[in-house]
KOLMIGU-881842 format. One record per residue (C-alpha): residue number from 1; residue in one letter; chain; x, y, z. Coordinates in nm, 3 decimals. Each point is the difference from the previous one (the first is absolute). Layout:
+------+------+-------+---------+---------+---------+
! resi ! resn ! chain !      c1 !      c2 !      c3 !
+------+------+-------+---------+---------+---------+
!  NUM !    A !     A !       X !       Y !       Z !
...
+------+------+-------+---------+---------+---------+
//
This chain:
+------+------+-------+---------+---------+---------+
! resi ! resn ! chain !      c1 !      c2 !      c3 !
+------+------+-------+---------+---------+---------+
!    1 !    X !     A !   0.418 !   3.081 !  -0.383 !
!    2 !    X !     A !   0.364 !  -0.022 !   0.054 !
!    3 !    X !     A !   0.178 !  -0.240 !  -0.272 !
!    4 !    X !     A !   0.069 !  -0.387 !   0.113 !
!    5 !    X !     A !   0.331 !  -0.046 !  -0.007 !
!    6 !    X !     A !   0.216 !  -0.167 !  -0.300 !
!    7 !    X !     A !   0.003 !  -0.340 !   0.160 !
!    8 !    X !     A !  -0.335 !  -0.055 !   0.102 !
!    9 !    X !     A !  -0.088 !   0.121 !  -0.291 !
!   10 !    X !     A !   0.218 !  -0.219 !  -0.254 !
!   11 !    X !     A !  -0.132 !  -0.307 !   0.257 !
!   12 !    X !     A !  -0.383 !   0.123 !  -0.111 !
!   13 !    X !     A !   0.069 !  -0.061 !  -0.338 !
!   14 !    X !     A !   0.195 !  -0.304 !   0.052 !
!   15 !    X !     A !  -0.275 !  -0.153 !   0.189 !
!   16 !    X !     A !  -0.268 !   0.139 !  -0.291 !
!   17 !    X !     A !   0.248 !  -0.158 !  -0.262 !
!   18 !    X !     A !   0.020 !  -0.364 !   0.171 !
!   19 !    X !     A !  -0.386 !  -0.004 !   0.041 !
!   20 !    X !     A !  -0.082 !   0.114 !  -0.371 !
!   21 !    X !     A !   0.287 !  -0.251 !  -0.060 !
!   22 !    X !     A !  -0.180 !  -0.300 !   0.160 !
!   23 !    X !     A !  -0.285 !   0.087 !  -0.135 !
!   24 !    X !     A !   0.118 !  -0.073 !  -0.392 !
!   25 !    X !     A !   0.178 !  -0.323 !   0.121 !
!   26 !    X !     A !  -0.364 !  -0.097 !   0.120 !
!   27 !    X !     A !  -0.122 !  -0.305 !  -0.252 !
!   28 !    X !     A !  -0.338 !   0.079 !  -0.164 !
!   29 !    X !     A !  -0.189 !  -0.265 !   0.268 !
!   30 !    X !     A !   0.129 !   0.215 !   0.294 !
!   31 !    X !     A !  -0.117 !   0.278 !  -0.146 !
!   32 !    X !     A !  -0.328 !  -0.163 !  -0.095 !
!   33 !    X !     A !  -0.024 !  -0.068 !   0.381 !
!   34 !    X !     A !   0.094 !   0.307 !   0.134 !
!   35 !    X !     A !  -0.285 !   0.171 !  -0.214 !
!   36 !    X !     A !  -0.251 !  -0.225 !   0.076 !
!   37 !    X !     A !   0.108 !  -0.004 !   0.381 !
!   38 !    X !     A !  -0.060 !   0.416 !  -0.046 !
!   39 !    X !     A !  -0.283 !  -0.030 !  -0.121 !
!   40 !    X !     A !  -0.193 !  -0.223 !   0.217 !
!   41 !    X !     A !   0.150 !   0.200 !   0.288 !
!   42 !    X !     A !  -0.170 !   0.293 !  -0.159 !
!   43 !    X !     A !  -0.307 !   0.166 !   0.122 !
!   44 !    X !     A !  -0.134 !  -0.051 !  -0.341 !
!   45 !    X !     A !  -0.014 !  -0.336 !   0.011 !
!   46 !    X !     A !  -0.161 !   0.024 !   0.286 !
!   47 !    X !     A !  -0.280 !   0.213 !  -0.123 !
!   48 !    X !     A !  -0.036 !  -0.242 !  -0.338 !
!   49 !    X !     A !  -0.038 !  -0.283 !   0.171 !
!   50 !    X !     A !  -0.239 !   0.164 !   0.279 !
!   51 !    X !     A !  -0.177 !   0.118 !  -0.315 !
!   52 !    X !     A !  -0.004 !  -0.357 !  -0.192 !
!   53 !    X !     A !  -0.045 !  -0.199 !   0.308 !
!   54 !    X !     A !  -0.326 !   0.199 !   0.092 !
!   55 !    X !     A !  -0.164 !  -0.009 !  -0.339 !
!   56 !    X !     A !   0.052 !  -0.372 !   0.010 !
!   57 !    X !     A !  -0.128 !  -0.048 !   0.302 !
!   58 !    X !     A !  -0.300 !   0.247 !  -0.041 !
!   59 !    X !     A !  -0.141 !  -0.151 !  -0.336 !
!   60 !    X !     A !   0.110 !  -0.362 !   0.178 !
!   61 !    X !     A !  -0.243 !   0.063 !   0.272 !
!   62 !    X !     A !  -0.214 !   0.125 !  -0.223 !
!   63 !    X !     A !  -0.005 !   0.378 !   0.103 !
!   64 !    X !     A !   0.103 !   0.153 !  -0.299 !
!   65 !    X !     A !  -0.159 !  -0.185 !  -0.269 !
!   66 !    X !     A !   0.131 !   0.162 !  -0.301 !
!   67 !    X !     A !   0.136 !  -0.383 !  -0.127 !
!   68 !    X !     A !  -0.138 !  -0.390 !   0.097 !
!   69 !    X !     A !   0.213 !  -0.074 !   0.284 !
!   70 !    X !     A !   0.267 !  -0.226 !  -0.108 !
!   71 !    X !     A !   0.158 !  -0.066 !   0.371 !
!   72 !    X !     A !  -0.313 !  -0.063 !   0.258 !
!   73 !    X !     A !   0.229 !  -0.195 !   0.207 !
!   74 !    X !     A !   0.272 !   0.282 !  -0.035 !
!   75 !    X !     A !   0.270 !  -0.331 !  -0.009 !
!   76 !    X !     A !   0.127 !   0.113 !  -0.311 !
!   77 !    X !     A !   0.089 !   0.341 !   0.168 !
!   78 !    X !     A !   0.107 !  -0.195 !   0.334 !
!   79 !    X !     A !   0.285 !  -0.250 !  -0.332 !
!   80 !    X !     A !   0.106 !   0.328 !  -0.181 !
!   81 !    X !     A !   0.070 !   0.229 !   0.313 !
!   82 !    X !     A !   0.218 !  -0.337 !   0.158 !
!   83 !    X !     A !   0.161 !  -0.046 !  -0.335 !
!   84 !    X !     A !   0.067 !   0.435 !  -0.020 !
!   85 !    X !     A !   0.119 !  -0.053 !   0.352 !
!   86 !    X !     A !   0.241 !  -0.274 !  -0.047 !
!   87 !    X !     A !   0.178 !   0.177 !  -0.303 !
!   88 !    X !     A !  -0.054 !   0.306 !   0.161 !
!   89 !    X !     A !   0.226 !  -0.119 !   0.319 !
!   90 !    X !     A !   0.254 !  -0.168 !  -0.282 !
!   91 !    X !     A !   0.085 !   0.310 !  -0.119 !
!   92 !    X !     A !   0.035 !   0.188 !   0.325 !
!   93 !    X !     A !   0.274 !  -0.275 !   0.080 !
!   94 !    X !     A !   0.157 !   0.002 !  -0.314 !
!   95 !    X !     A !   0.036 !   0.414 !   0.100 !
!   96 !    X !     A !   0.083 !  -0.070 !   0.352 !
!   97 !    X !     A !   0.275 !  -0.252 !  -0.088 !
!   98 !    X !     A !   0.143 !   0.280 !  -0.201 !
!   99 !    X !     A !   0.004 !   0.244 !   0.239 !
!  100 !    X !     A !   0.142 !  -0.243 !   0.211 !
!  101 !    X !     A !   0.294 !  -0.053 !  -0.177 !
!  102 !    X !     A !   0.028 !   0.414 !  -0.041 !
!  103 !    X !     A !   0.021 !   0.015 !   0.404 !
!  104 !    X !     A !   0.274 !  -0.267 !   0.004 !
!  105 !    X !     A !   0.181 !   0.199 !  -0.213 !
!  106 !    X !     A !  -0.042 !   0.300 !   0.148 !
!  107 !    X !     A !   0.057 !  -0.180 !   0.350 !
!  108 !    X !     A !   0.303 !  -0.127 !  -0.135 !
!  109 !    X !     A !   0.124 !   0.334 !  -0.070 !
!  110 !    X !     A !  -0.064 !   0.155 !   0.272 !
!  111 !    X !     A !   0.203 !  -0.254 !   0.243 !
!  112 !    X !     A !   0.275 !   0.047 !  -0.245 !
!  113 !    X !     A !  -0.019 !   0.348 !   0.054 !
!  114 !    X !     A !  -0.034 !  -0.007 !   0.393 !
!  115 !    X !     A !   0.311 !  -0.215 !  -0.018 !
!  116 !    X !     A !   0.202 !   0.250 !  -0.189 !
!  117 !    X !     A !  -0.084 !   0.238 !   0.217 !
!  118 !    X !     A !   0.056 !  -0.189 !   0.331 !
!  119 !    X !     A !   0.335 !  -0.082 !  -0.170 !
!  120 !    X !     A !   0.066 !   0.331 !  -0.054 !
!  121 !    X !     A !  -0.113 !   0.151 !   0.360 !
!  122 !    X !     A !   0.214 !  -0.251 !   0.158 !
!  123 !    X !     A !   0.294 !   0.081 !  -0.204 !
!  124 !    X !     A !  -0.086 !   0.400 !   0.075 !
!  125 !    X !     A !  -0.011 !  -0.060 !   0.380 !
!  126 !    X !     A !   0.328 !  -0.165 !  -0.013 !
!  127 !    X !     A !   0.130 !   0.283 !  -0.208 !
!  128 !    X !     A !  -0.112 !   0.249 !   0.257 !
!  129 !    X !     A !   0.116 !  -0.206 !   0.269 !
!  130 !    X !     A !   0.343 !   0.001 !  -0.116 !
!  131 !    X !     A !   0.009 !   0.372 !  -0.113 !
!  132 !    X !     A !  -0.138 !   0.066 !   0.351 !
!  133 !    X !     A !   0.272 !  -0.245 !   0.181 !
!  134 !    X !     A !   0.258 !   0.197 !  -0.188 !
!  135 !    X !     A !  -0.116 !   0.354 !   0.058 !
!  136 !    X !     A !  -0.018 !  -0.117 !   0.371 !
!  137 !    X !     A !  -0.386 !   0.113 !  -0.006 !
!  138 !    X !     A !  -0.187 !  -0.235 !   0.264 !
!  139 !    X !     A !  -0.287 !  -0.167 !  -0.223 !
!  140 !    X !     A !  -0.258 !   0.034 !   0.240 !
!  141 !    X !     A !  -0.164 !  -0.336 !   0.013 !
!  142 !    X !     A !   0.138 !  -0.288 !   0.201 !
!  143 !    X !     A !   0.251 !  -0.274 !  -0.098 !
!  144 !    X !     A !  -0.164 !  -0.278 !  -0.082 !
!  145 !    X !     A !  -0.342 !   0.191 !  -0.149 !
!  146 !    X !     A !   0.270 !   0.135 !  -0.263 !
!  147 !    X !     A !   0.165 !  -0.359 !  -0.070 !
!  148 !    X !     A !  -0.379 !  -0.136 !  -0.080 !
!  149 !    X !     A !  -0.038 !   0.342 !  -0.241 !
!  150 !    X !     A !   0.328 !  -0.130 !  -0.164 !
!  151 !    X !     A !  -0.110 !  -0.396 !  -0.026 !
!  152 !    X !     A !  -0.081 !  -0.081 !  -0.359 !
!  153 !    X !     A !  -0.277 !  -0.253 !   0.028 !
!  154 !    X !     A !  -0.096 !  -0.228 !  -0.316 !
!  155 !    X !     A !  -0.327 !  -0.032 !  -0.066 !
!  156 !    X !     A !  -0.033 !  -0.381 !   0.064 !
!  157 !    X !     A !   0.126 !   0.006 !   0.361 !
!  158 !    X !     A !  -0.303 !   0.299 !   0.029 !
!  159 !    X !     A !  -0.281 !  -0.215 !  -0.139 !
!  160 !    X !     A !   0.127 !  -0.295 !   0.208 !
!  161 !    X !     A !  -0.020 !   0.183 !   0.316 !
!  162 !    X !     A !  -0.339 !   0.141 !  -0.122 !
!  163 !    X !     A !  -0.112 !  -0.404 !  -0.059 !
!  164 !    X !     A !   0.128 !  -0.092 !   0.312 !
!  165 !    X !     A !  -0.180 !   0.281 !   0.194 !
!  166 !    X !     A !  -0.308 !  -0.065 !  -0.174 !
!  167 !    X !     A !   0.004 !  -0.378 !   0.083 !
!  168 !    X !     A !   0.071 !   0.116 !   0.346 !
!  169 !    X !     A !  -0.282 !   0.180 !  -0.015 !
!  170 !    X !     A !  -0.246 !  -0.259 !  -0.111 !
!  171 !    X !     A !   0.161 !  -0.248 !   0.220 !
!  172 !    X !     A !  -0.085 !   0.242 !   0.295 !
!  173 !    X !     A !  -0.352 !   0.107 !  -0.075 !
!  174 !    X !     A !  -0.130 !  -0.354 !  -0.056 !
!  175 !    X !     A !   0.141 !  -0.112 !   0.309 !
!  176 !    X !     A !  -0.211 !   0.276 !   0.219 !
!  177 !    X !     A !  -0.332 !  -0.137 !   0.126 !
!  178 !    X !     A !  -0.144 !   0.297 !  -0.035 !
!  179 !    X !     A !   0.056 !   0.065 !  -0.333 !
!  180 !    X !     A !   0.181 !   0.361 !   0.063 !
!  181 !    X !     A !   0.347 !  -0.053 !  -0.104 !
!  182 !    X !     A !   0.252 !  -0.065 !   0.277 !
!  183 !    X !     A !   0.200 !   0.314 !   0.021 !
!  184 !    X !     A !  -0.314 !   0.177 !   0.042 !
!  185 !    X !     A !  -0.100 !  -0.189 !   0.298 !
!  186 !    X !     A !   0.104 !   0.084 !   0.382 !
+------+------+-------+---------+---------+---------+
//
């Protein structure tokens, strides 16, 4: 296997790093919640509770009389498995709100990083235009295509335009009968 190269590499451990980093910072509740949540999202758990769910139900019934029932009814399996449930699904949020706030991080950092590097590629094409306007050398794409390469666009006027187009968009489907969305129409 040929070797990665130096920067991937040094951004594979910097990645490894921040992770092992975040995990230290976690408080001892998130990390309570996280093992729980792995746990219950186990196949183990799944095979105790197949396991403690059927002897209860067995010797409920009556099929497996090793003890006196204690649960004819089986509403005292019916309370505990809603109670499990409920803290079982309080835990899973408690995990998902974490993990949550890890994308919007990581979402964060990657529009900062698309915006460097449309900052940068705009600043490149205008480099090459001018190196190409001074060596004479005919740049091969057309006027006004180049001048929209060279436009530096903030970020605000592109999620405005994005709004506005979505709007549009909603505005136009829910105004077709037909419910197909109007530029699909003939």
């Amino acid at each position: 296997m040929p070797p990665i190269s130096n920067v991937l590499d040094r951004n594979i451990n910097a990645l490894i790093l921040r992770r092992a980093q975040d995990e230290r910072t976690l408080s001892r509740q998130q990390r309570v919640a996280n093992g729980i949540t792995a746990f219950v999202g186990s196949m183990v758990f799944v095979y105790i509770h197949a396991a403690l769910f059927g002897l209860w139900i067995l010797i409920n019934i009556g099929w497996l009389p090793v003890v006196p029932a204690w649960d004819p009814s089986l509403v005292v399996l019916a309370m505990a498995a809603s109670v499990e449930a409920i803290f079982i699904s309080t835990f899973v949020l408690i995990s998902q709100n974490r993990m949550a706030a890890e994308d919007d991080k990581r979402a964060d950092l990657s529009l900062q990083i698309a915006l460097l590097n449309e900052h940068e590629t705009t600043r490149l094409v205008t480099m090459v235009s001018a190196l190409a306007g001074k060596l004479g050398v005919d740049p091969q794409v057309a006027p006004e295509e180049l001048e929209e390469m060279q436009r530096n666009l903030p970020p605000d006027v592109v999620l405005e335009e994005i709004e506005r187009q979505n709007e549009k968009g909603a505005s136009s489907s829910s105004s077709s009968s037909s419910g197909t969305p109007a530029s699909l129409t003939r």
